[in-house]
Kinemage of the C-alpha trace (Angstrom):
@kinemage 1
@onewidth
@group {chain A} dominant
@subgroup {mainchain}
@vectorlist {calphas} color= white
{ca unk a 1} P 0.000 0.000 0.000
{ca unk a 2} L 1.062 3.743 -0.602
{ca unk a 3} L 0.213 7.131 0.665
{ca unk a 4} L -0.374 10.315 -0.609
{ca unk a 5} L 0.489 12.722 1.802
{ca unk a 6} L 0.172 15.489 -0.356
{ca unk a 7} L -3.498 15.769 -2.526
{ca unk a 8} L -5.940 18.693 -3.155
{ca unk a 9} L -8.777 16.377 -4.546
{ca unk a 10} L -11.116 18.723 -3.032
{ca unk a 11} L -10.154 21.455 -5.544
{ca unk a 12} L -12.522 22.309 -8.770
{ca unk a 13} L -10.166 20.210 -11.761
{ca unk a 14} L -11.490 17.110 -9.974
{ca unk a 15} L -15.256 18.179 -9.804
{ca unk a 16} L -16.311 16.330 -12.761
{ca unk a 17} L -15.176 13.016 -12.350
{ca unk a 18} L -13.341 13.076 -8.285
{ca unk a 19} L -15.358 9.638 -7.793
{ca unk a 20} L -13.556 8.023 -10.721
{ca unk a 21} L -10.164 9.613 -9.585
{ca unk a 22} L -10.745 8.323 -5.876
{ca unk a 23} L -11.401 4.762 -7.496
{ca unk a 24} L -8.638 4.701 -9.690
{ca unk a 25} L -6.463 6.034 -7.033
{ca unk a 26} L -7.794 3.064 -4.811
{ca unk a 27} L -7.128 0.192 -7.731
{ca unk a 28} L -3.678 1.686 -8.052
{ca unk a 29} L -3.037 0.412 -4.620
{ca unk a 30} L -3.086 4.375 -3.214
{ca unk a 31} L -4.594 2.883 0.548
{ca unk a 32} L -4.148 6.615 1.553
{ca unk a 33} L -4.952 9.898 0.731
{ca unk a 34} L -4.234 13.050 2.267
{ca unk a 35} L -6.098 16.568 1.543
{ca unk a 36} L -4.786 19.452 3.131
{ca unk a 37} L -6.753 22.778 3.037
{ca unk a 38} L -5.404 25.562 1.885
{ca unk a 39} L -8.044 28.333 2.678
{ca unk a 40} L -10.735 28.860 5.458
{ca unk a 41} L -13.305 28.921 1.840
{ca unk a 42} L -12.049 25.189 1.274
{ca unk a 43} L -12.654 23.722 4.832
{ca unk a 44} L -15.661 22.899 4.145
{ca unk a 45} L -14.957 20.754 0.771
{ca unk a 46} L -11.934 19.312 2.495
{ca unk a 47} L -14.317 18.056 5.432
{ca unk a 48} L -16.774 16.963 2.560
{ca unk a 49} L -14.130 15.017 0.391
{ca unk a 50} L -12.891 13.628 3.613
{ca unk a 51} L -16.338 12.201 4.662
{ca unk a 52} L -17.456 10.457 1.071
{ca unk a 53} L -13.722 8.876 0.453
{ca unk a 54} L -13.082 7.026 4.005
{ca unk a 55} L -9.422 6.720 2.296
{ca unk a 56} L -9.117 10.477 2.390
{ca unk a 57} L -7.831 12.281 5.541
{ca unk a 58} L -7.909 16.426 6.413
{ca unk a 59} L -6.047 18.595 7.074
{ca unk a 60} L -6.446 21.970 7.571
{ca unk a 61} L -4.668 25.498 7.298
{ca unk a 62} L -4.152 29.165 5.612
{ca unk a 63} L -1.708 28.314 2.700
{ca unk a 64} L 0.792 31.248 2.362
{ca unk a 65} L -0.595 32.508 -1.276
{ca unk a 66} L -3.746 32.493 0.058
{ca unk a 67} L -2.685 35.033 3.303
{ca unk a 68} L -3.443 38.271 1.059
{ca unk a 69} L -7.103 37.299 1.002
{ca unk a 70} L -7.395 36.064 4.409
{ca unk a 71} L -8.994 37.699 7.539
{ca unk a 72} L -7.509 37.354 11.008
{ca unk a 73} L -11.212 35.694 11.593
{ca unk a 74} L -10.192 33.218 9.311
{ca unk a 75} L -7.026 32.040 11.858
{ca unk a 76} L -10.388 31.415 14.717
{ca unk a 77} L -12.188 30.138 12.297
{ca unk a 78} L -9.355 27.281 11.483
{ca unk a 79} L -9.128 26.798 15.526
{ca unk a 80} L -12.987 25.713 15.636
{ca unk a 81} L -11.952 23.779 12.500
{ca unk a 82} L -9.212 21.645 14.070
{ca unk a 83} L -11.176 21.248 17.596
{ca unk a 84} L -14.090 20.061 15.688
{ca unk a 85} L -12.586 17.654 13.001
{ca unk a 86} L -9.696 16.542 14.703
{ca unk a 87} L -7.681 16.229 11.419
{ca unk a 88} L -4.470 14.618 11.182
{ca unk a 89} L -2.202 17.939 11.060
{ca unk a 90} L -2.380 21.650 10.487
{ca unk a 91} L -1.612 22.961 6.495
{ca unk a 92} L -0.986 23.548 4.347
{ca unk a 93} L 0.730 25.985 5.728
{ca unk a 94} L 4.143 27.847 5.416
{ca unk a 95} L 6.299 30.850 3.495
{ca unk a 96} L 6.634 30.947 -0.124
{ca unk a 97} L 9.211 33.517 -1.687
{ca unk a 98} L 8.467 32.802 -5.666
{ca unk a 99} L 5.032 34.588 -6.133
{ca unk a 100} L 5.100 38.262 -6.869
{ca unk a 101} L 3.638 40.663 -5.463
{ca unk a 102} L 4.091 39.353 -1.788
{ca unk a 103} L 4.283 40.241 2.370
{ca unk a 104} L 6.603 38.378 3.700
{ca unk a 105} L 5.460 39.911 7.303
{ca unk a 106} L 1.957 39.338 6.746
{ca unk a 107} L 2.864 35.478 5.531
{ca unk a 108} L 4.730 35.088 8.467
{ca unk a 109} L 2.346 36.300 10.938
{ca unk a 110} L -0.329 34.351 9.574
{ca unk a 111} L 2.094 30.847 9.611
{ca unk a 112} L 3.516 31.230 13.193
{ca unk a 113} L 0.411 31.962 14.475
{ca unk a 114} L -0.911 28.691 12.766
{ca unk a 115} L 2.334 27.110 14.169
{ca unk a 116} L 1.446 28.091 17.268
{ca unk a 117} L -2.295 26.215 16.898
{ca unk a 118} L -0.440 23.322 15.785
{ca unk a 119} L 1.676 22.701 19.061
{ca unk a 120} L -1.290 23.619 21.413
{ca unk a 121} L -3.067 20.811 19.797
{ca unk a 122} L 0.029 18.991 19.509
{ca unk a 123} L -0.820 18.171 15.445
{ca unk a 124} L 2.219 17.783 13.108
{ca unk a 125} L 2.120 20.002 10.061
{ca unk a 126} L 2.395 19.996 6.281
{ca unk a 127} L 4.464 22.827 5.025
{ca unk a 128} L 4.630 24.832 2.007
{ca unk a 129} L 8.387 25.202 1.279
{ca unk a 130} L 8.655 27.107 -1.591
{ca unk a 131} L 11.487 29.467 -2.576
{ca unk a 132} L 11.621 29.801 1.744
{ca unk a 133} L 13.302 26.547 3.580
{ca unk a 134} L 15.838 28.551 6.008
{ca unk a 135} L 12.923 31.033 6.774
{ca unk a 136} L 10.945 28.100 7.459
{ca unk a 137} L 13.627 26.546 9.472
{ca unk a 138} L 14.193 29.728 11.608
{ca unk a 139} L 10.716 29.685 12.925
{ca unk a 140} L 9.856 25.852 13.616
{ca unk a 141} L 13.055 26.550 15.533
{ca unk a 142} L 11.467 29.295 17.644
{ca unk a 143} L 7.843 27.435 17.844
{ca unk a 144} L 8.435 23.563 18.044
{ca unk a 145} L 5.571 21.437 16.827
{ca unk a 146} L 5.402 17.469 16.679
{ca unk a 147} L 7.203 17.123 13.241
{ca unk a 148} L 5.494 17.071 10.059
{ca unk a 149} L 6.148 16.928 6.396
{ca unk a 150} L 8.227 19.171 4.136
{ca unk a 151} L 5.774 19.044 0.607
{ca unk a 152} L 8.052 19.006 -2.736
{ca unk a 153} L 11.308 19.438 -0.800
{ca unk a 154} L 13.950 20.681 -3.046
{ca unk a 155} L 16.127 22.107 -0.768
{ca unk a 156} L 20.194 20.950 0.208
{ca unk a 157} L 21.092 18.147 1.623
{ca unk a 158} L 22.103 20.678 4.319
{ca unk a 159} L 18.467 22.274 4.586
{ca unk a 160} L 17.135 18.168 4.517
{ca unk a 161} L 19.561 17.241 7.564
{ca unk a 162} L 17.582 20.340 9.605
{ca unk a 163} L 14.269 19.366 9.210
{ca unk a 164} L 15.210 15.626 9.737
{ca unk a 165} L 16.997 16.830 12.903
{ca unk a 166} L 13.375 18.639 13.708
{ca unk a 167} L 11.363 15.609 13.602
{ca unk a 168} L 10.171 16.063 9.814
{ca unk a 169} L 9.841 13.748 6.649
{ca unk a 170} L 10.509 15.228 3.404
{ca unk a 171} L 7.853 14.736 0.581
{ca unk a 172} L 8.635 13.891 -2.876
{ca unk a 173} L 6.797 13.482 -5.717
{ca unk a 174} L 6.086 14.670 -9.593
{ca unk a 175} L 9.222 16.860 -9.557
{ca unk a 176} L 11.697 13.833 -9.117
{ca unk a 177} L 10.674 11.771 -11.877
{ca unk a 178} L 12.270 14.688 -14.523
{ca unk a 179} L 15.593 12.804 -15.420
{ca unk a 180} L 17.284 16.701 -15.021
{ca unk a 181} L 16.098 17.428 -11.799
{ca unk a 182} L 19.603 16.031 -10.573
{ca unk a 183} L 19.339 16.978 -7.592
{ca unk a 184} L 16.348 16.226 -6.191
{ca unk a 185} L 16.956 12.741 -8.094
{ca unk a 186} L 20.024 12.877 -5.795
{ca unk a 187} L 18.838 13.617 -2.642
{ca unk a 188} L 16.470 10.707 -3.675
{ca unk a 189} L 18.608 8.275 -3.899
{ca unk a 190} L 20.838 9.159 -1.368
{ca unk a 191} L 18.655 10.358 2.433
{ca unk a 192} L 17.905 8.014 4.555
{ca unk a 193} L 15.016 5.867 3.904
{ca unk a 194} L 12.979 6.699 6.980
{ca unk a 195} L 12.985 10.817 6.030
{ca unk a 196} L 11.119 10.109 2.977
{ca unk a 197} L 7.162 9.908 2.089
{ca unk a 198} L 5.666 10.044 -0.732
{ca unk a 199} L 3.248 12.621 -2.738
{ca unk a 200} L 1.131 13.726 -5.998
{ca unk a 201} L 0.315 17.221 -4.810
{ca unk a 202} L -2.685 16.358 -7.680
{ca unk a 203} L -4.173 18.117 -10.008
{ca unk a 204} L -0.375 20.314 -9.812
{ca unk a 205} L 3.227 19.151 -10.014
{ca unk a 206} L 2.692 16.500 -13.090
{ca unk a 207} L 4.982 14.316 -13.307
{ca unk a 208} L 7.144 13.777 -16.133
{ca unk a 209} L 5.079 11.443 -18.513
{ca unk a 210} L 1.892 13.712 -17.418
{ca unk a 211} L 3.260 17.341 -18.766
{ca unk a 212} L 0.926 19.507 -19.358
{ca unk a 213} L -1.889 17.465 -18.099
{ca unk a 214} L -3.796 17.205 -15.112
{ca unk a 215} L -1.928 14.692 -12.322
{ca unk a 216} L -3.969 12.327 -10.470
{ca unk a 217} L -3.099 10.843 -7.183
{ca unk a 218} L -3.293 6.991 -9.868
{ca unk a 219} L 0.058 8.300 -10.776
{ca unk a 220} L 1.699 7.574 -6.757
{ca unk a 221} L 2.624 4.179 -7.778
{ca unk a 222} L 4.762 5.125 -10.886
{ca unk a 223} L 6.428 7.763 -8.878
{ca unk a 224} L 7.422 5.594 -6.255
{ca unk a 225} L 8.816 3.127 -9.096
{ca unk a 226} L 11.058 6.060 -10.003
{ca unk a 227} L 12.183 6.713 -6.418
{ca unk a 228} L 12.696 2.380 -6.156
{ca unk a 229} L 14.824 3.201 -8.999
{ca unk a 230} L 16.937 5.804 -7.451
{ca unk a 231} L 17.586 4.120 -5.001
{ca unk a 232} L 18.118 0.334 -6.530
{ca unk a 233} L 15.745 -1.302 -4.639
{ca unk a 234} L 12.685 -2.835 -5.200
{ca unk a 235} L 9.150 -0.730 -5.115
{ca unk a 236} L 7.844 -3.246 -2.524
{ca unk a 237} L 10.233 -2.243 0.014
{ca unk a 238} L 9.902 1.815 -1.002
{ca unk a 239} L 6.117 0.973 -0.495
{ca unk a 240} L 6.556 -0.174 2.631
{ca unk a 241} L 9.217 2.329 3.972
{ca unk a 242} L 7.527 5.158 2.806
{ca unk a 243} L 3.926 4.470 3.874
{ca unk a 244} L 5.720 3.087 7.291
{ca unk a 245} L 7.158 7.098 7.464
{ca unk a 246} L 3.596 8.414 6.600
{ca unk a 247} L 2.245 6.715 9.523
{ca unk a 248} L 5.712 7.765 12.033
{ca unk a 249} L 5.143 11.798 10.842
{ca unk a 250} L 1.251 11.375 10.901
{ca unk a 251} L -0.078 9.608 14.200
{ca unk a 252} L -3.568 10.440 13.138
{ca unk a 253} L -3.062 8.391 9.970
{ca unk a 254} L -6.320 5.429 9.712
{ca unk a 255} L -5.847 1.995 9.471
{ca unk a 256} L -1.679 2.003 9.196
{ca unk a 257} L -1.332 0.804 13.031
């Protein structure tokens, strides 16, 4: 069995046919999927997805691209969120430094307060990473939560050794299958087995035989053949490893104890 740690199947590319995409995730031998919220406008469908798929699992948090539109209502409205569902970790949530225009005060105040709601409730989170890993760093080193997972890592090996040393897993998905992306590919092949799970981040982050084309958490398998291959070993033992580090990160995780 494999998990996807990483899956907005809750957002509008997937409202035509999610049922199908849930099933075909299912056949694939995807046991797991997990949807993390990105806005207090999605918690809703999140909860919803999460109640007609009993293979899907919330999460829930204010995504940093999404801070300009919040409201500081929207941080108590994600606190009755989490006391209410009891979802499996806080996110997505994090810094991202690519998107222009941007406030990088007003992301961070919205993601260490959010930090903050994760350790009270003692809930790992899921980060967004983007363009941002040592500001990230710097402020799970000021607020310590309960671990989590860094979503499309493609950091240093350096920047990977800090958030292992925090407690984290690093998530890897569409990005490593592109035979130029040498160094993810190489941080792939060569971090320890235990910091790695596995993710689609579907309908984004394609992989590379889906280009262009809307990625489906079906494709989890053939990603984690590419990872197997990495790392020279067969896909039954990355299958096992990686869904055995999904459960580690994510105590909340159903039917993996």
């Amino acid at each position: 069995m494999l998990v996807d740690t990483h899956c907005h199947l809750d957002a509008a590319e997937f409202d035509a046919d999610r049922t199908a995409v849930a099933d075909a995730a299912t056949l694939a031998g995807v046991g797991m999927i997990v949807v993390p919220a990105v806005e207090r406008a999605n918690f809703g469908a999140v909860a919803s997805v999460c109640r007609d798929y009993p293979h899907c699992v919330a999460a829930y948090g204010i995504h940093p691209m999404y801070v300009p539109q919040a409201r500081d209502e929207d941080l108590e409205a994600l606190r009755d969120t989490v006391l209410r569902e009891h979802p499996l970790a806080v996110g997505e949530i994090g810094l991202d430094r690519f998107v222009e225009p941007r406030d990088d005060r007003r992301q961070e105040r919205y993601f260490t307060a959010q930090l903050e709601l994760a350790r009270e409730t003692s809930l790992p989170v899921l980060l967004h990473v983007r363009r941002a890993i040592d500001p990230v760093l710097k402020q799970l080193r000021r607020c310590r939560v309960s671990g989590g997972i860094a979503h499309a890592f493609n950091g240093s090996r350096q920047q990977a050794d800090e958030f292992i040393k925090l407690g984290f897993k690093l998530g890897f998905g569409g990005a490593m299958t592109f035979p130029r992306a040498s160094r993810i590919r190489e941080l792939a092949a060569t971090l320890p087995l235990d910091a790695i799970v596995l993710e689609t981040d579907a309908p984004d982050i394609p992989p590379e035989w889906r280009v262009g084309a809307r990625n489906t958490p079906d494709q989890l398998p053939r990603i984690a053949q590419v990872l197997a291959d990495l790392r020279g070993i067969e896909l039954q033992a990355v299958a096992a490893a990686t869904t055995a580090n999904a459960a580690a990160v994510l105590p909340r995780l159903p039917m993996l104890h």
